[in-house]
N, C-alpha and C positions, 0 to 999 in steps of 0.2 A: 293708504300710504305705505311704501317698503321701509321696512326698518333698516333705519343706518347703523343704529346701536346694539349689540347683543344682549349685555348687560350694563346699567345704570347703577349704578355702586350711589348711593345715600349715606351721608354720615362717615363719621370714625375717620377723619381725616386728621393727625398730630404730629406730634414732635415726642419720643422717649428717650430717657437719658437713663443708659444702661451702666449698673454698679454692679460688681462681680463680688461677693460676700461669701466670706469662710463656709457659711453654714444657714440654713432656712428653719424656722427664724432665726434671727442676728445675735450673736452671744453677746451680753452686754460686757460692755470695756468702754474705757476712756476713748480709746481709736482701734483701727484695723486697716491695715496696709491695703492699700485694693490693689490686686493680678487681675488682667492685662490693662487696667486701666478704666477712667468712667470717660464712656463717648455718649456724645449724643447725635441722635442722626432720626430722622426723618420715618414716620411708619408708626401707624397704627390699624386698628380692626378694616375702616375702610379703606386704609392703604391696602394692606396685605391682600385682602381681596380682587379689591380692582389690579394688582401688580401680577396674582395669580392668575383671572383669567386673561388678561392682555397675554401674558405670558405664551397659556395655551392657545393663543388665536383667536378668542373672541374681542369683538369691539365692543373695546369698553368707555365709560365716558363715567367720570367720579363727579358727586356735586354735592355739598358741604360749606359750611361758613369758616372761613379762615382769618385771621387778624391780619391785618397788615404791621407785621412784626416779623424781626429774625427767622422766630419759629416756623410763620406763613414763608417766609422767602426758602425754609427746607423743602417744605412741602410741595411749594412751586415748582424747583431743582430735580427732585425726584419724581415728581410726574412728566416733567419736560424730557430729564433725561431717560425714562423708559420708555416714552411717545406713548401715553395714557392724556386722554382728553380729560379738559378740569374746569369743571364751573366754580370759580371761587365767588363766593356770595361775602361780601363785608362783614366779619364778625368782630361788633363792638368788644366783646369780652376777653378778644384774643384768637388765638389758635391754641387747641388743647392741647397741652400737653401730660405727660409723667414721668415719673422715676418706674422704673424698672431694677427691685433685686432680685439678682439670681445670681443661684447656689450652684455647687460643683455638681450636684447630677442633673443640670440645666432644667430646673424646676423655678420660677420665679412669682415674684408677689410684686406687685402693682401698684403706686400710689397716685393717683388722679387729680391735676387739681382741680378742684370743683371752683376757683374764681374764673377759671376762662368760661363759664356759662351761665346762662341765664334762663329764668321760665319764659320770660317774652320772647328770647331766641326765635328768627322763623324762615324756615326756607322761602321765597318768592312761591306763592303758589302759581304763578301766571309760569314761572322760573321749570319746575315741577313738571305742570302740565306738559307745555310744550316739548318735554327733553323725555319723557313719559310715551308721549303720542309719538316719540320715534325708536322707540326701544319694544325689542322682545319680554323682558324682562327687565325685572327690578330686584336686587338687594337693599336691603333697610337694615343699616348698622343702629343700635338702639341709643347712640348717642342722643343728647337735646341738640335740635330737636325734630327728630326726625319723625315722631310719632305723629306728628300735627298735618304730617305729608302721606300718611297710609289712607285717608280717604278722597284724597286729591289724586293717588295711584289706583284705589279701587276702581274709582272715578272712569281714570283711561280705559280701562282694560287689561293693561299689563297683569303678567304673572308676576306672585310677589314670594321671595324669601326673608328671609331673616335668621339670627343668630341671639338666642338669647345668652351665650354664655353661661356662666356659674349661676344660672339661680336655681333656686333652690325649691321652685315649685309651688310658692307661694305668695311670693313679691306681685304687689299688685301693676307696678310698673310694667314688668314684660308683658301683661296678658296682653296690652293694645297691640303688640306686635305679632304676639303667640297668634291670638286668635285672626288675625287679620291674615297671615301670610298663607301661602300655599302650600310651602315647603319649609319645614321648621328646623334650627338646629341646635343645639344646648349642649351645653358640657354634662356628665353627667357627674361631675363631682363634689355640687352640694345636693345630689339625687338618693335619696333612701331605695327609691324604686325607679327605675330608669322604665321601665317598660311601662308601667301604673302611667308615669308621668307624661310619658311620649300617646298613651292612651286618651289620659285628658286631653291632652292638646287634641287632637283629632275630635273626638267626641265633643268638644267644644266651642271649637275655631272651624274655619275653611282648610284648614289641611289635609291633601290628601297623602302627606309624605310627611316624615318625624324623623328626626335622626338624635341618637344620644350618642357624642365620642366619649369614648372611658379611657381614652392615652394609651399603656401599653396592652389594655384589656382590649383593645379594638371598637368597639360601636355596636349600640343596637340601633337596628335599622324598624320603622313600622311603616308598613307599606301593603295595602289592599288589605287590610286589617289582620298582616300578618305580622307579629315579630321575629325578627332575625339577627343573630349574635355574627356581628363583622368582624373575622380574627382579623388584629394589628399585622399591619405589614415589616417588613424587614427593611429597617430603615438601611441606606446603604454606605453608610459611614459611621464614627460613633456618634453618638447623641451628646449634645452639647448644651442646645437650650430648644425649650417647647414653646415659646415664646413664638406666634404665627399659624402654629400648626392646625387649629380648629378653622382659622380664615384659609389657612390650605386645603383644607379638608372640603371646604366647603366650594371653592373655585371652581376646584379638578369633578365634584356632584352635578354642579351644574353646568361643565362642560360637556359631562358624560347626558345628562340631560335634554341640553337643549339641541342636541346632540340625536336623539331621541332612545337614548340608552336606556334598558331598562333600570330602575332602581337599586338595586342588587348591584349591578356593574358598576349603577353610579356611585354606590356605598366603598366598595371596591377600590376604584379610584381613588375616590378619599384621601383612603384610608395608606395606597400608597403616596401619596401628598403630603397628607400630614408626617409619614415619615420622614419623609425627604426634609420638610419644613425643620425636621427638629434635629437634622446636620448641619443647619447653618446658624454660627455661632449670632448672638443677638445685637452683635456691633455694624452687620452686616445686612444687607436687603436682598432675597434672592429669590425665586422662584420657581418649578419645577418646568422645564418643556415638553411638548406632545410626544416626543419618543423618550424619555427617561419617562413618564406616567404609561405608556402602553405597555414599554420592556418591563418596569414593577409591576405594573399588574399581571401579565402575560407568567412574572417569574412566580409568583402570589397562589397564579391558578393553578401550576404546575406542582407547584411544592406542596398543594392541599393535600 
């Protein structure tokens, strides 16, 4: 069968409600005036993803359990209005949502509510398969519950990414995703050793690609069992909030990817993504296009 779908984006589908705060963490006071205001709007880890690569041309198609609530009719809104295909699966607990603060040099902290899920949570595997068997690819955002679908994706055959975020190299949560996926990405900022750590995973897991972002430090990249230190790119306006920018980072990878870019290039891209991501203030949903990612990168390799 031909693939209809490029990327199948899993999980991370919510609602954030962005608070603009003096200072990270919060000084304590009775109150604090909030500048420019608390919005709340639509977008989380599997949003950002599926909005980046639709963004760049791939078809994408998001599948996740959403509540039939307010928050699910955001989520709806903003997949309709980008033209991003969406399996919304009934979630009894809601649609997840957060709070989001962030501070004036757009560095934010994250508050979750953990009642919109559940450990029964479960995607349709019938659901899964079949959206699977027409996709190139898979991304697996580590929300519940997406874990329960990485042997239903083995299963197909599809290639599988994933995003562990902040951890910290030790949570026993992420390994089903770590070691399952093909292409791995992590923040490295509860990382003592970025390179150690992007080594386990490979030595481990099925991966034959590891990526650590370190924000303004750029990325280490582990690829053919080599490491590689990705300087950050030159974001092209000021930085505002970082809020997105790993799920950009990782869009414009596996653009360059499936794409059949080498790794390097696709570290590259990235890494001009995530810049970009961290111009756009966080009231805001936006995403890079195929000629602003070639022109930064193109300016990237120049300026090396």
């Amino acid at each position: 069968m031909t693939a209809e779908i490029d990327v199948l984006v899993l999980g991370g589908a919510g609602v954030d409600t962005i608070v603009h705060v003096p200072e990270l963490p919060v000084p304590l006071a009775d109150s604090h005036m909030i500048q420019p205001g608390i919005v709340t709007r639509a977008g989380q880890s599997g949003d950002f993803v599926a909005l980046g690569t639709s963004a760049l041309g791939l078809r994408t198609h998001h599948l996740d359990l959403i509540g039939d609530d307010h928050e699910g009719d955001l989520v709806r809104a903003l997949h309709r209005d980008h033209g991003i295909a969406l399996t919304a699966v009934p979630g009894p607990c809601g649609t997840k949502r957060a709070v989001n603060l962030v501070g004036p040099d757009g560095r934010r902290l994250s508050l979750y509510d953990a009642t919109r899920w559940a450990e029964t949570d479960r995607l349709p595997e019938e659901t899964v398969r079949g959206l699977a068997a027409r996709s190139r690819h898979a991304h697996v955002v580590i929300t519940q519950p997406c874990a329960q679908a990485l042997p239903v994706l083995r299963e197909a055959g599809v290639t599988i990414s994933t995003d562990l975020h902040d951890w910290d190299g030790a949570n026993s949560y992420h390994e089903a995703f770590a070691l399952a996926a093909d292409v791995v990405f992590v923040s490295a900022a509860a990382l003592t050793d970025p390179g150690a750590a992007l080594r386990a995973i490979v030595a481990r897991g099925r991966a034959e690609v590891a990526v650590a972002t370190a924000g303004a430090e750029g990325a280490y990249l582990l690829a053919d069992g080599e490491l590689t230190h990705v300087p950050a790119a030159e974001p092209p306006a000021p930085v505002v909030d970082s809020n997105g920018a790993g799920d950009a980072f990782a869009a414009a990878f596996l653009h360059g990817l499936l794409g059949g870019e080498p790794p390097l290039r696709c570290a590259r891209l990235g890494a001009v993504a995530g810049a970009y991501a961290c111009t756009v203030p966080s009231t805001r949903v936006a995403a890079i296009g195929p000629e602003e990612l070639f022109a930064g990168a193109a300016a990237t390799l120049s300026g090396a």
